[in-house]
mmJSON file of the N, C-alpha and C atoms, coordinates in Angstrom:
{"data_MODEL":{"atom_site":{
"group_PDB":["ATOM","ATOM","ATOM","ATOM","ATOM","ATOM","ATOM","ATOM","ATOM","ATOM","ATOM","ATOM","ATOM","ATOM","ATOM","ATOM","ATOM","ATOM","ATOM","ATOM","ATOM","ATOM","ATOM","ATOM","ATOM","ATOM","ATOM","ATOM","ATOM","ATOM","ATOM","ATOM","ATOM","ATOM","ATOM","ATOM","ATOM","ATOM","ATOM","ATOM","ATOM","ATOM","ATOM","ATOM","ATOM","ATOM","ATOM","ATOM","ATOM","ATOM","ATOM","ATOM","ATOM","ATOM","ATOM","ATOM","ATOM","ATOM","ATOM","ATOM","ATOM","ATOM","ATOM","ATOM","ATOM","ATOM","ATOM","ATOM","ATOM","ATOM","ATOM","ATOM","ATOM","ATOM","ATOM","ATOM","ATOM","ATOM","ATOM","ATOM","ATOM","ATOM","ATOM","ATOM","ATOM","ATOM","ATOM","ATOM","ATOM","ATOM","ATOM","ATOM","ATOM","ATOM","ATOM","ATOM","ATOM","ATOM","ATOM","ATOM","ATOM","ATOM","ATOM","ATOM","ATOM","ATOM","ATOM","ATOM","ATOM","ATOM","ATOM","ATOM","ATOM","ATOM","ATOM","ATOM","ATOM","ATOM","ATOM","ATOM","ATOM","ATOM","ATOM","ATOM","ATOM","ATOM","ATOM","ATOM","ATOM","ATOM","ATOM","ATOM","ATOM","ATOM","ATOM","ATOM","ATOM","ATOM","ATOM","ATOM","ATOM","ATOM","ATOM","ATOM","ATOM","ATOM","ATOM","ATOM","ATOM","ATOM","ATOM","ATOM","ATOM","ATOM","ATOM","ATOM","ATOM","ATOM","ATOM","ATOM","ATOM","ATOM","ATOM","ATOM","ATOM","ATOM","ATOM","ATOM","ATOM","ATOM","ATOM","ATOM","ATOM","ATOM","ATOM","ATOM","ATOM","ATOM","ATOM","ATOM","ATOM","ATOM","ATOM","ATOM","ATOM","ATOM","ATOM","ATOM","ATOM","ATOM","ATOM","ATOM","ATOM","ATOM","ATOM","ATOM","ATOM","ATOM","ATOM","ATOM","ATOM","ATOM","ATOM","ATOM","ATOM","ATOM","ATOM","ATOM","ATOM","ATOM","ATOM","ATOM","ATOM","ATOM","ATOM","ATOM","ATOM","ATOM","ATOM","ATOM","ATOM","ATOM","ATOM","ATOM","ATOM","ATOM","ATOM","ATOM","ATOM","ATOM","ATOM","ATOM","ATOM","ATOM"],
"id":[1,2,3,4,5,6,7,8,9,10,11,12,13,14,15,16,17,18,19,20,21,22,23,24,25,26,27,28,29,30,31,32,33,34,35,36,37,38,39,40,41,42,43,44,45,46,47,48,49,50,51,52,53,54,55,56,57,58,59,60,61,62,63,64,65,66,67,68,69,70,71,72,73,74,75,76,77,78,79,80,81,82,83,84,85,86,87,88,89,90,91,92,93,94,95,96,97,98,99,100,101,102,103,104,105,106,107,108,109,110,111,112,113,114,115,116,117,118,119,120,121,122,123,124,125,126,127,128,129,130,131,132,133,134,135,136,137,138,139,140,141,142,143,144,145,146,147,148,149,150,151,152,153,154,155,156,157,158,159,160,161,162,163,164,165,166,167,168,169,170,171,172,173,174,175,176,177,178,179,180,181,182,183,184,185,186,187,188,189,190,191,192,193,194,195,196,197,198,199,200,201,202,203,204,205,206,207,208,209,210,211,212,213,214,215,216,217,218,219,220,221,222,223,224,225,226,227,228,229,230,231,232,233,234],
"type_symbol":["N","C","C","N","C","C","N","C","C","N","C","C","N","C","C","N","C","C","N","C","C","N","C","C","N","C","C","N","C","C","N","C","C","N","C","C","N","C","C","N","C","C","N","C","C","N","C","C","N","C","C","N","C","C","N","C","C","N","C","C","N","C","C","N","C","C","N","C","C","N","C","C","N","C","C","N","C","C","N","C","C","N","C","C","N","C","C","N","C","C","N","C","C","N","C","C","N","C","C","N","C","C","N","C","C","N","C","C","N","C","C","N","C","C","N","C","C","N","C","C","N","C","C","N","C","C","N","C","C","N","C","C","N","C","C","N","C","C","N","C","C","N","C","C","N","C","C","N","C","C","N","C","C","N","C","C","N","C","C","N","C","C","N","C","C","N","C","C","N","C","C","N","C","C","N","C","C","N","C","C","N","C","C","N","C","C","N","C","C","N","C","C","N","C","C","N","C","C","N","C","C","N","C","C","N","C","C","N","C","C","N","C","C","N","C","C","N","C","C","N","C","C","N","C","C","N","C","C","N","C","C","N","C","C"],
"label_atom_id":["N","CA","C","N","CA","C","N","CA","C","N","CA","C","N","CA","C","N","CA","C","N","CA","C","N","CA","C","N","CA","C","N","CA","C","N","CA","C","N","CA","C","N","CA","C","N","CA","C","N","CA","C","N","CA","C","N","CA","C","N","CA","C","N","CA","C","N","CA","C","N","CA","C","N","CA","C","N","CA","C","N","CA","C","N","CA","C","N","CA","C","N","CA","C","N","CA","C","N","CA","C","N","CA","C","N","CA","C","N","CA","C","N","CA","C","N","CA","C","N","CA","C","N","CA","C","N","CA","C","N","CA","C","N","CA","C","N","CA","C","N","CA","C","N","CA","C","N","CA","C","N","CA","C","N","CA","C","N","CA","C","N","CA","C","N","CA","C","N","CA","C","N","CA","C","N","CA","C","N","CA","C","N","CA","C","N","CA","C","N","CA","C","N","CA","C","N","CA","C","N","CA","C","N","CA","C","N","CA","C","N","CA","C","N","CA","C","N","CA","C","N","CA","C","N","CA","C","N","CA","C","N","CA","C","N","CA","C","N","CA","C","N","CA","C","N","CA","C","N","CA","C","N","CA","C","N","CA","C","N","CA","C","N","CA","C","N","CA","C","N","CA","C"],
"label_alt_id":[null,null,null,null,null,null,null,null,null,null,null,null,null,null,null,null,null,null,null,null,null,null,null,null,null,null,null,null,null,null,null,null,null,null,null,null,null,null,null,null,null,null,null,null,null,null,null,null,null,null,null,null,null,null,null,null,null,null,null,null,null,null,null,null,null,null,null,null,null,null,null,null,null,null,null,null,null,null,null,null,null,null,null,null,null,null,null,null,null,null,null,null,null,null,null,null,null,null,null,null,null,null,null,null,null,null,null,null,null,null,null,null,null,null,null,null,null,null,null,null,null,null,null,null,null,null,null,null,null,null,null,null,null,null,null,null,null,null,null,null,null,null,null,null,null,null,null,null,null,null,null,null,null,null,null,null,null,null,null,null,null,null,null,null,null,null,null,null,null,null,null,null,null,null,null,null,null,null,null,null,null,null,null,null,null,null,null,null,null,null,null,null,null,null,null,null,null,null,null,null,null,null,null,null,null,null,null,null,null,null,null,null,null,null,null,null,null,null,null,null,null,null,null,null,null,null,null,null,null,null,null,null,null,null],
"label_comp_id":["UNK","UNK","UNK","UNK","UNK","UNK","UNK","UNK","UNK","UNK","UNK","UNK","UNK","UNK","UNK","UNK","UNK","UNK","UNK","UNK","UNK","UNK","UNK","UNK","UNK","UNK","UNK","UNK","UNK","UNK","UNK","UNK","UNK","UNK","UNK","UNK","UNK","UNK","UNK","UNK","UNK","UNK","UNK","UNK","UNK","UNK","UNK","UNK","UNK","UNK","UNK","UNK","UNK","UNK","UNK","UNK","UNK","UNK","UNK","UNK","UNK","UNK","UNK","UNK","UNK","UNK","UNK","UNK","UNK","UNK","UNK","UNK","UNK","UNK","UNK","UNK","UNK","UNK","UNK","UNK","UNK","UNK","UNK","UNK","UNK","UNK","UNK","UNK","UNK","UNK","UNK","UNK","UNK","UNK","UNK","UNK","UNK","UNK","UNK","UNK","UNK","UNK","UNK","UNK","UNK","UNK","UNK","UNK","UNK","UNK","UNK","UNK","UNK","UNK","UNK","UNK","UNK","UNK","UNK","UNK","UNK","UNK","UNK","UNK","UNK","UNK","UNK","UNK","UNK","UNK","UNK","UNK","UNK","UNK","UNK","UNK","UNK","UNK","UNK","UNK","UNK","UNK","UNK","UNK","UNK","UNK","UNK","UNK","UNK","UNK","UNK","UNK","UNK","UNK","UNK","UNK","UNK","UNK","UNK","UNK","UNK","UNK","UNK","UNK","UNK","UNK","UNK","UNK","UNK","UNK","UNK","UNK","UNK","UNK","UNK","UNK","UNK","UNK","UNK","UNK","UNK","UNK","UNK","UNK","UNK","UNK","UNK","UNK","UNK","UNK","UNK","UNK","UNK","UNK","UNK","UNK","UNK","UNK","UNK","UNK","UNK","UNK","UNK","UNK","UNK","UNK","UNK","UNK","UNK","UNK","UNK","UNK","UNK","UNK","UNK","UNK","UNK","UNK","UNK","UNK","UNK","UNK","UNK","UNK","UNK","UNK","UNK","UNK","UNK","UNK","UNK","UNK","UNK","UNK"],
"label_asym_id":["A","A","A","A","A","A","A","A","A","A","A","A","A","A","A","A","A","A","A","A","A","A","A","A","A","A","A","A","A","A","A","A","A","A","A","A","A","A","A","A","A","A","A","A","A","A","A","A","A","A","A","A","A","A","A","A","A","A","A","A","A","A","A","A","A","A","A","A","A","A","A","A","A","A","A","A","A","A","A","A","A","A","A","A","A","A","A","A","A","A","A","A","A","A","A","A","A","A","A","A","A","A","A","A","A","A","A","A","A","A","A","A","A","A","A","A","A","A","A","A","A","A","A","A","A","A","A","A","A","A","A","A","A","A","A","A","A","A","A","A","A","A","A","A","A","A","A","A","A","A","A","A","A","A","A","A","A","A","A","A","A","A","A","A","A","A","A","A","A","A","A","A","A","A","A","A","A","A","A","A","A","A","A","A","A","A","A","A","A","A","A","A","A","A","A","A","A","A","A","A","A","A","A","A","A","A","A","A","A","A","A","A","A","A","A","A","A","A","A","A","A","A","A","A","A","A","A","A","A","A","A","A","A","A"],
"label_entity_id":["1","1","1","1","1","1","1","1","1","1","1","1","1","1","1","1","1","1","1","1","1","1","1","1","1","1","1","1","1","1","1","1","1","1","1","1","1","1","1","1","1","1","1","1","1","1","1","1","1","1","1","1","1","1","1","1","1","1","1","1","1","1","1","1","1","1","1","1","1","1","1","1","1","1","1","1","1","1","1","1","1","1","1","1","1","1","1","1","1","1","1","1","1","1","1","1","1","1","1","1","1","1","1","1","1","1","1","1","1","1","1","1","1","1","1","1","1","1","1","1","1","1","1","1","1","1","1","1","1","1","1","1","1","1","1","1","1","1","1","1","1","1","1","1","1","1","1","1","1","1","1","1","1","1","1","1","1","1","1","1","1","1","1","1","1","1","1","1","1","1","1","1","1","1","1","1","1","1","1","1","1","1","1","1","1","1","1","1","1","1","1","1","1","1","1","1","1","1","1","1","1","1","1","1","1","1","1","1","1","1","1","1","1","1","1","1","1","1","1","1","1","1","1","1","1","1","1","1","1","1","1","1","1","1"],
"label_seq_id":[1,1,1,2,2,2,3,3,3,4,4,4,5,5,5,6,6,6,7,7,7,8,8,8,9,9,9,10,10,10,11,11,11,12,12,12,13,13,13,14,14,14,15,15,15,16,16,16,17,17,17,18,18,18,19,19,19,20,20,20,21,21,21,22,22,22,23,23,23,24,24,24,25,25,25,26,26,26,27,27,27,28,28,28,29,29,29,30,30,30,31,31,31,32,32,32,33,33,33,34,34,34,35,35,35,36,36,36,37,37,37,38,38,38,39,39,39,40,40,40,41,41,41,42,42,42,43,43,43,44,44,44,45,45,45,46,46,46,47,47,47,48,48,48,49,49,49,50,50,50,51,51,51,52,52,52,53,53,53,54,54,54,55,55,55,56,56,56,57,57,57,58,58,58,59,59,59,60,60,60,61,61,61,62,62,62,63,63,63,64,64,64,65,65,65,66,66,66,67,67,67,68,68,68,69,69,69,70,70,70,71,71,71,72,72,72,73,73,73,74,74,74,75,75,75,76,76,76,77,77,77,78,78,78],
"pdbx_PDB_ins_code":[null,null,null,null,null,null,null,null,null,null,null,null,null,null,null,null,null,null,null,null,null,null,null,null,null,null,null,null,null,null,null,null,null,null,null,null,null,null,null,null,null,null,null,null,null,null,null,null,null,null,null,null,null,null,null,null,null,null,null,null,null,null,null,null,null,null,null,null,null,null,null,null,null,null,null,null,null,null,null,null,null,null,null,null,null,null,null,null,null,null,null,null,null,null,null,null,null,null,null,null,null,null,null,null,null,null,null,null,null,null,null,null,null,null,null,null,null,null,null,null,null,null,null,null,null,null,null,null,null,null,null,null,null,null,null,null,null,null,null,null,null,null,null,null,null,null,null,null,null,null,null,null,null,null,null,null,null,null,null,null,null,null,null,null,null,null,null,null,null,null,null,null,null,null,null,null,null,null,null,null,null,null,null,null,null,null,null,null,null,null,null,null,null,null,null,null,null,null,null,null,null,null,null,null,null,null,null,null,null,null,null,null,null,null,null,null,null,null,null,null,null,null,null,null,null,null,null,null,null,null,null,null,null,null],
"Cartn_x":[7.352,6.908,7.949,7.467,8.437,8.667,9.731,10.105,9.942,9.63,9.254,10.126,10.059,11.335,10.932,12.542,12.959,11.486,11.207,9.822,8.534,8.209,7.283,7.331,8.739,8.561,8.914,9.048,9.173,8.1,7.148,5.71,4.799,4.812,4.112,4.759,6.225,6.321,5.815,5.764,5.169,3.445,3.047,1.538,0.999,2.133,1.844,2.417,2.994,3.515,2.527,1.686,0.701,-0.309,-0.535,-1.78,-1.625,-0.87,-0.495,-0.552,0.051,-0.049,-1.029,-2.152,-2.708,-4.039,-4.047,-4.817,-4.487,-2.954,-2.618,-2.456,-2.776,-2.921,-3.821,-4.257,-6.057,-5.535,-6.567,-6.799,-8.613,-8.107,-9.767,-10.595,-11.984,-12.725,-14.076,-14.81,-15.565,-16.666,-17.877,-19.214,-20.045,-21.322,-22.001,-21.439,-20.21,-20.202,-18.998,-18.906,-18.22,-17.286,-16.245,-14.741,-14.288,-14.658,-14.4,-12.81,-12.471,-11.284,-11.404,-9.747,-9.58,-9.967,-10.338,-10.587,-9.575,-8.266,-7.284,-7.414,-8.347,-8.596,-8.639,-9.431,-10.339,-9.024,-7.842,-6.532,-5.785,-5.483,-5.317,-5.142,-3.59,-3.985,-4.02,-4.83,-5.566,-4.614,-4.234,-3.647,-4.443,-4.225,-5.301,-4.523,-4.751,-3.726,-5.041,-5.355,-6.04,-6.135,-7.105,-6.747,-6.07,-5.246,-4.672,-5.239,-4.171,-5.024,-5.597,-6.712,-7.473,-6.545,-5.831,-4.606,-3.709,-2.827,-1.695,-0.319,-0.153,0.958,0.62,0.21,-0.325,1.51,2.255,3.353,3.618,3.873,4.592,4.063,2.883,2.275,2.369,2.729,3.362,4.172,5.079,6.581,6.732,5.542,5.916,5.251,4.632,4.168,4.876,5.38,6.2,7.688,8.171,9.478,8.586,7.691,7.167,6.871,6.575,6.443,7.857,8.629,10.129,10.873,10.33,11.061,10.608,8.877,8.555,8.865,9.112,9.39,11.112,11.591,13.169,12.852,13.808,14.443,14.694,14.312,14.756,16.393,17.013,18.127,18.831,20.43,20.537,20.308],
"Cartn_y":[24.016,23.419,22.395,21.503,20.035,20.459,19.97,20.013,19.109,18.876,17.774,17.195,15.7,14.541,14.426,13.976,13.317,12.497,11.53,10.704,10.855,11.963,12.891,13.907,14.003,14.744,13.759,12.296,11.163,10.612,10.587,10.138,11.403,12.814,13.609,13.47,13.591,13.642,12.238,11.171,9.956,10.022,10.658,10.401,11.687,13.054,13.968,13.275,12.552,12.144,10.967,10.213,9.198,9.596,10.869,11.893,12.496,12.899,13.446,12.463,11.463,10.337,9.869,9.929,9.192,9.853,11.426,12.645,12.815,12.808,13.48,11.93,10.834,9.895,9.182,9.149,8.418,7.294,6.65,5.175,4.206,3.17,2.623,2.714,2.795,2.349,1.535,0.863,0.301,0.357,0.704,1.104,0.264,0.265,-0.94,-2.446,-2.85,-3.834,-3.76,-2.177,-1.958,-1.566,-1.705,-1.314,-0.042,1.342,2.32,3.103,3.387,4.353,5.219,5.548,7.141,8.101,9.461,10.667,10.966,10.63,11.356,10.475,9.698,8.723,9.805,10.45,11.461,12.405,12.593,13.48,12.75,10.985,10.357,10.864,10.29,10.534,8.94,8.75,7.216,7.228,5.829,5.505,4.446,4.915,3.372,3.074,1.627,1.192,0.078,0.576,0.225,-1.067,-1.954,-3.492,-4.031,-4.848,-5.195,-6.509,-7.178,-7.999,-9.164,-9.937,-11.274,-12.244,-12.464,-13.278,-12.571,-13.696,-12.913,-13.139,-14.1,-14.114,-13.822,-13.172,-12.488,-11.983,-11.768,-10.989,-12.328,-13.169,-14.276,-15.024,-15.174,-16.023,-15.247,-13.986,-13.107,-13.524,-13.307,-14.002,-14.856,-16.261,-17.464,-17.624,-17.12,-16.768,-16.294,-14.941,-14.403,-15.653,-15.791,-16.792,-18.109,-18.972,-19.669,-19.436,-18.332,-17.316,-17.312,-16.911,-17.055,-18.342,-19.266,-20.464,-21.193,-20.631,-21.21,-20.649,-19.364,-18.498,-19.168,-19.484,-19.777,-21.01,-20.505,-22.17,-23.257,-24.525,-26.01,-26.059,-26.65,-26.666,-28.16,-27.915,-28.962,-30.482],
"Cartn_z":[49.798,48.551,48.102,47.7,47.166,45.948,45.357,44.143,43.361,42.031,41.442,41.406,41.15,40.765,39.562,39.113,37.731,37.428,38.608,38.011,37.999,38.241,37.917,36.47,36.126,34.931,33.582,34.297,32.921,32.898,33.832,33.885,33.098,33.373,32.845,31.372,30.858,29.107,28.546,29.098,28.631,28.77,29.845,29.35,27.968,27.856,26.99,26.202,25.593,24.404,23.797,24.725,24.349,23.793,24.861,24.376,23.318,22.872,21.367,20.356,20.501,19.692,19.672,20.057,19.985,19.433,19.726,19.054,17.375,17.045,16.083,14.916,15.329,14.258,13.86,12.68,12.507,13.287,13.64,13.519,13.254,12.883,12.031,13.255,12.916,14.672,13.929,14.849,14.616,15.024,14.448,14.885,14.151,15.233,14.656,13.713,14.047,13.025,11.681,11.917,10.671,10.709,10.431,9.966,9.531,9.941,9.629,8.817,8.244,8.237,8.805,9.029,9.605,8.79,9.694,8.57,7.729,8.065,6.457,5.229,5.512,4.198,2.798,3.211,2.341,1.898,2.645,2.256,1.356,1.249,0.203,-0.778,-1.889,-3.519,-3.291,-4.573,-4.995,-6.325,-6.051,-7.275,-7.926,-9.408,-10.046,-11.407,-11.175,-11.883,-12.844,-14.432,-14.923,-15.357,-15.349,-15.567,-16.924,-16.506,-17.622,-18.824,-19.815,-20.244,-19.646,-19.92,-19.292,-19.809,-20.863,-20.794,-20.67,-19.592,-19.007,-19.644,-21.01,-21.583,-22.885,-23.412,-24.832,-25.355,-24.907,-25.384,-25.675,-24.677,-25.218,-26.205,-26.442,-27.765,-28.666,-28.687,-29.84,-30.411,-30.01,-29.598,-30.501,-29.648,-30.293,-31.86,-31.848,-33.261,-34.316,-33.801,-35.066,-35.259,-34.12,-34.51,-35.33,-35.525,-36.099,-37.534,-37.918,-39.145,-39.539,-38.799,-39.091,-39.577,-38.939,-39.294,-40.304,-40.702,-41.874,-43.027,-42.959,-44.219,-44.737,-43.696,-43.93,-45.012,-46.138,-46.841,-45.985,-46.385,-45.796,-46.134,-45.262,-44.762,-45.361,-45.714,-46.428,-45.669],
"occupancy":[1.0,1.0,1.0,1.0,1.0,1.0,1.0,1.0,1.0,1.0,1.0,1.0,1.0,1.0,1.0,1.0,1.0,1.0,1.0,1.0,1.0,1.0,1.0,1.0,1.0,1.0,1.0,1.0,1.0,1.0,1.0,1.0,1.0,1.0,1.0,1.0,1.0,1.0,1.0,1.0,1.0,1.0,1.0,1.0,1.0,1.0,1.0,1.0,1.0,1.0,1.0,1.0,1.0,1.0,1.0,1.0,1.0,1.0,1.0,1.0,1.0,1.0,1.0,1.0,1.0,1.0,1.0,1.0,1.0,1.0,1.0,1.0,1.0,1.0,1.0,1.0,1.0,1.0,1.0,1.0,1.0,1.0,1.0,1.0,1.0,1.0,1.0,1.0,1.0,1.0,1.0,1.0,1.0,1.0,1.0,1.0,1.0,1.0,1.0,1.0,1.0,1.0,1.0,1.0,1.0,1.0,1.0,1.0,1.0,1.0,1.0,1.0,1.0,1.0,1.0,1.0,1.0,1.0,1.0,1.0,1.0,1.0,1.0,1.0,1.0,1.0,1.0,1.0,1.0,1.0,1.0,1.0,1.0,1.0,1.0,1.0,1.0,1.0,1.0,1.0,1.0,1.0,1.0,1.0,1.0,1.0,1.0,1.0,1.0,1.0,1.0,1.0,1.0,1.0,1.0,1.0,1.0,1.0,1.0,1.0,1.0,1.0,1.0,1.0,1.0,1.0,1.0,1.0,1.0,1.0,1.0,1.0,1.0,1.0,1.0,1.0,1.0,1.0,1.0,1.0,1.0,1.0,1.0,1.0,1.0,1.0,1.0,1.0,1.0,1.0,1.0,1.0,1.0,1.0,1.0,1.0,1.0,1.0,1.0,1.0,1.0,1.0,1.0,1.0,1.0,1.0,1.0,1.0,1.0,1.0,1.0,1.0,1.0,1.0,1.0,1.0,1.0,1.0,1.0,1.0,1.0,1.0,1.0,1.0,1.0,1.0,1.0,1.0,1.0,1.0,1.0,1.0,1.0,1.0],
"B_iso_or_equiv":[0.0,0.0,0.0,0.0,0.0,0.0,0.0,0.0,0.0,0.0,0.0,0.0,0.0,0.0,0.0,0.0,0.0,0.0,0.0,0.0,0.0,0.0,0.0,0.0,0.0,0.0,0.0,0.0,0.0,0.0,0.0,0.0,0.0,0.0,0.0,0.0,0.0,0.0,0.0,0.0,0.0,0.0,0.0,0.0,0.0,0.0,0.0,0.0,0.0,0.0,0.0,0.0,0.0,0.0,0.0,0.0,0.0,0.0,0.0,0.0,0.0,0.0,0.0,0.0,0.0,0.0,0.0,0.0,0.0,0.0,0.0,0.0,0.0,0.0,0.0,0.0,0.0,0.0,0.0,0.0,0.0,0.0,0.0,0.0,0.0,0.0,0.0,0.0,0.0,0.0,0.0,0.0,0.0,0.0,0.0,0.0,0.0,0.0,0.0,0.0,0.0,0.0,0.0,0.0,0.0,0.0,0.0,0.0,0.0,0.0,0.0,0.0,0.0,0.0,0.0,0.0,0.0,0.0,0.0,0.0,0.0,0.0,0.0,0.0,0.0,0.0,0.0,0.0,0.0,0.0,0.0,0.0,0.0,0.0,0.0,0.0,0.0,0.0,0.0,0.0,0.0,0.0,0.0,0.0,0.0,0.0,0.0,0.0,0.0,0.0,0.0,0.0,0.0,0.0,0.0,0.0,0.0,0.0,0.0,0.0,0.0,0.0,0.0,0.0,0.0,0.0,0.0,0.0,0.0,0.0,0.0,0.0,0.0,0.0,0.0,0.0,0.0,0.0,0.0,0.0,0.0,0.0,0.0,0.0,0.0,0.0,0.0,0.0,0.0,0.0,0.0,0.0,0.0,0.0,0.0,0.0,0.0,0.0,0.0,0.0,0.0,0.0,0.0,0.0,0.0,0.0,0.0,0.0,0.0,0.0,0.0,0.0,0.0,0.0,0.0,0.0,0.0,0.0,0.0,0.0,0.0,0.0,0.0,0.0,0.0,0.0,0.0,0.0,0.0,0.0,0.0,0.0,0.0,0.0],
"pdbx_formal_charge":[null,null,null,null,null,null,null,null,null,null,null,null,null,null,null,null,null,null,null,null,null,null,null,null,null,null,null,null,null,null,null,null,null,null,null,null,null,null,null,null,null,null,null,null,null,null,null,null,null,null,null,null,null,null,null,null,null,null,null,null,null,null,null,null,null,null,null,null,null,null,null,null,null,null,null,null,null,null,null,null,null,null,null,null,null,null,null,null,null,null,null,null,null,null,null,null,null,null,null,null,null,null,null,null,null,null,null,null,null,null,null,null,null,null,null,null,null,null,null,null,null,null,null,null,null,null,null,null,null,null,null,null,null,null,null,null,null,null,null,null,null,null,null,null,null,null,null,null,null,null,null,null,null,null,null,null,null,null,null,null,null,null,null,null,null,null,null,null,null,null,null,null,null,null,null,null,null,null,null,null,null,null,null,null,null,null,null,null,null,null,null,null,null,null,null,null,null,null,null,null,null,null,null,null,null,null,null,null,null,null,null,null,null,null,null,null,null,null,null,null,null,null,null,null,null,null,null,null,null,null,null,null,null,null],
"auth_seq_id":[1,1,1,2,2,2,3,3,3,4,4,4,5,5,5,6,6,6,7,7,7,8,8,8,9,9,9,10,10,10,11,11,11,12,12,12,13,13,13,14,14,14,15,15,15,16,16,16,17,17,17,18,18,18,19,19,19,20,20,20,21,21,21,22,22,22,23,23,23,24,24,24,25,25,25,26,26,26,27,27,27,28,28,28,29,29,29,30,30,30,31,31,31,32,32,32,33,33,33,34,34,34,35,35,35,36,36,36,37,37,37,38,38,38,39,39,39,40,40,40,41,41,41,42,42,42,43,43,43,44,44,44,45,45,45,46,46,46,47,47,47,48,48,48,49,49,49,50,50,50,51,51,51,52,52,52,53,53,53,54,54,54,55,55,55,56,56,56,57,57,57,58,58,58,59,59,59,60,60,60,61,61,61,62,62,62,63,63,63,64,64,64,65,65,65,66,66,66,67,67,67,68,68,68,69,69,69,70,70,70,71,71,71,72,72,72,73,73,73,74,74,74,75,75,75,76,76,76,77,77,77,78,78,78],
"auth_comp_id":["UNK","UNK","UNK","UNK","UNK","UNK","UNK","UNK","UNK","UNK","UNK","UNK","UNK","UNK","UNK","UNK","UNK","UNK","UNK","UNK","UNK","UNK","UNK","UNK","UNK","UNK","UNK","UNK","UNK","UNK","UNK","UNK","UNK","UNK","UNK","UNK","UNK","UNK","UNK","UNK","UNK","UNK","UNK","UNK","UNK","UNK","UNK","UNK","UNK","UNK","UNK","UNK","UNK","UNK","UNK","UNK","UNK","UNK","UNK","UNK","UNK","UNK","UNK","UNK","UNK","UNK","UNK","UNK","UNK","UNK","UNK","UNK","UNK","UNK","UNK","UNK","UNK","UNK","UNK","UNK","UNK","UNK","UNK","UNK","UNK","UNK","UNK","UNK","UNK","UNK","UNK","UNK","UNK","UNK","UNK","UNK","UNK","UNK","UNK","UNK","UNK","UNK","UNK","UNK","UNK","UNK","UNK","UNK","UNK","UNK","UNK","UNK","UNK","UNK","UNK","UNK","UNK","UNK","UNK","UNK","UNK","UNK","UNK","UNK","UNK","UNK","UNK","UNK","UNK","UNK","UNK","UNK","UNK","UNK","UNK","UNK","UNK","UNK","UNK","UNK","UNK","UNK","UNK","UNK","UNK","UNK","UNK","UNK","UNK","UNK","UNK","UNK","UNK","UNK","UNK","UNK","UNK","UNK","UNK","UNK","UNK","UNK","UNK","UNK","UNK","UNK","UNK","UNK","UNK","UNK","UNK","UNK","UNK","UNK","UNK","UNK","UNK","UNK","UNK","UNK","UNK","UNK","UNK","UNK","UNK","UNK","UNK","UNK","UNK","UNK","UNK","UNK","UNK","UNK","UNK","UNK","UNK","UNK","UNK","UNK","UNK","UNK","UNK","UNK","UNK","UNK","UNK","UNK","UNK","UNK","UNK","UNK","UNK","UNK","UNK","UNK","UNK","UNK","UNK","UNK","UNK","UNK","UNK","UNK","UNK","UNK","UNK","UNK","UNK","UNK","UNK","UNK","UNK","UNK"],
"auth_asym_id":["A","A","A","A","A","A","A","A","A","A","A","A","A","A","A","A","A","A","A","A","A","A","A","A","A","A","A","A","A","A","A","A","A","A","A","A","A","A","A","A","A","A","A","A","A","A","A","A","A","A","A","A","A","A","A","A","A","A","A","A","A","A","A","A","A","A","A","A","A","A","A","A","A","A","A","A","A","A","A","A","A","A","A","A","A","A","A","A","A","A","A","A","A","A","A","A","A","A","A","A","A","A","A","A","A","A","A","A","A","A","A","A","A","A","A","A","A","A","A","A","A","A","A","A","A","A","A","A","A","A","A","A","A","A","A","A","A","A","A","A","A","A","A","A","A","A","A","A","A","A","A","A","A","A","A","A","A","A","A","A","A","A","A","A","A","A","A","A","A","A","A","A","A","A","A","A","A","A","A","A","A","A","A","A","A","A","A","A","A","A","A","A","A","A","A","A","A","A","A","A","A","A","A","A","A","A","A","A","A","A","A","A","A","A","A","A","A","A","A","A","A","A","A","A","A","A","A","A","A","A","A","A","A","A"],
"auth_atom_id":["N","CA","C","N","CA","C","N","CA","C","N","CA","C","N","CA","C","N","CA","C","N","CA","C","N","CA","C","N","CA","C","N","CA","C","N","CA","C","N","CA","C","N","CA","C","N","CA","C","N","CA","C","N","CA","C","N","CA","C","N","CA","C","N","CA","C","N","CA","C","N","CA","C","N","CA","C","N","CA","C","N","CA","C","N","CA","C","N","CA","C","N","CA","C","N","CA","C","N","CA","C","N","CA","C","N","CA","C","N","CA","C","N","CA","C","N","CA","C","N","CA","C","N","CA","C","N","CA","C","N","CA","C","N","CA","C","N","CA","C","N","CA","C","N","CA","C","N","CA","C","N","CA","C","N","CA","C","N","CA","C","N","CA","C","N","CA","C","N","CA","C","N","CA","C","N","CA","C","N","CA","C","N","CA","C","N","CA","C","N","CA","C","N","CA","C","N","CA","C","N","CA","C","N","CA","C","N","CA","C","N","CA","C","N","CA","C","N","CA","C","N","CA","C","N","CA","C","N","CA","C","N","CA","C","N","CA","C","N","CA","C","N","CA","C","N","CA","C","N","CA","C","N","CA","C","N","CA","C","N","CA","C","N","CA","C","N","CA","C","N","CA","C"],
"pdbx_PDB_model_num":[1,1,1,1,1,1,1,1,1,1,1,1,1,1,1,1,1,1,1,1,1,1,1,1,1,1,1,1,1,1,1,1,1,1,1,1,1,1,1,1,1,1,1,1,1,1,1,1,1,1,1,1,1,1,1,1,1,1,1,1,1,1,1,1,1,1,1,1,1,1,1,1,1,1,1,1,1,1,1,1,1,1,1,1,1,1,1,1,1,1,1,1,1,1,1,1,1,1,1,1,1,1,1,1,1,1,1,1,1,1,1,1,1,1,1,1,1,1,1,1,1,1,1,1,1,1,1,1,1,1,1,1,1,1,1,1,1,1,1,1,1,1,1,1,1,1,1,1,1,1,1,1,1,1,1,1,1,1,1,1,1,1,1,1,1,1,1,1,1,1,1,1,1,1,1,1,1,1,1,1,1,1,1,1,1,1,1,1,1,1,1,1,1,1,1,1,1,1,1,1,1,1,1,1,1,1,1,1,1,1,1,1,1,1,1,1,1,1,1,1,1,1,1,1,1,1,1,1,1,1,1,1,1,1]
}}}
């Protein structure tokens, strides 16, 4: 009986290590057309991040507002 070689047992942990990898991680697939996700989609936490305001500088026209209020309320200057 022959004994195995070194390159027989780096060829067998490389094709078991592909095979595992390649079992134990979703990946997308495509059927009919469509772009599937993997099944751990569904294991997901979803984060949602609620919309904010439709103007996007509202703080700042605050801002510029109240300092305007400010500068009119001030006495005229000598």
């Amino acid at each position: 009986m022959k004994t195995p070689t070194p390159r027989f047992g780096i060829c067998l942990s490389l094709a078991a290590a592909l095979a595992s990898s390649t079992l134990l991680t979703g990946c997308q697939t495509t059927i009919g057309g469509q772009t599937l996700p993997s099944p751990d989609y569904l294991k997901d936490d979803v984060q949602f991040h609620p919309a904010g305001p439709e103007f996007k500088l509202s703080k700042k026209v605050e801002a510029a507002n109240k300092q305007a209020a400010a500068r009119q309320a001030l006495p005229p200057g000598p």
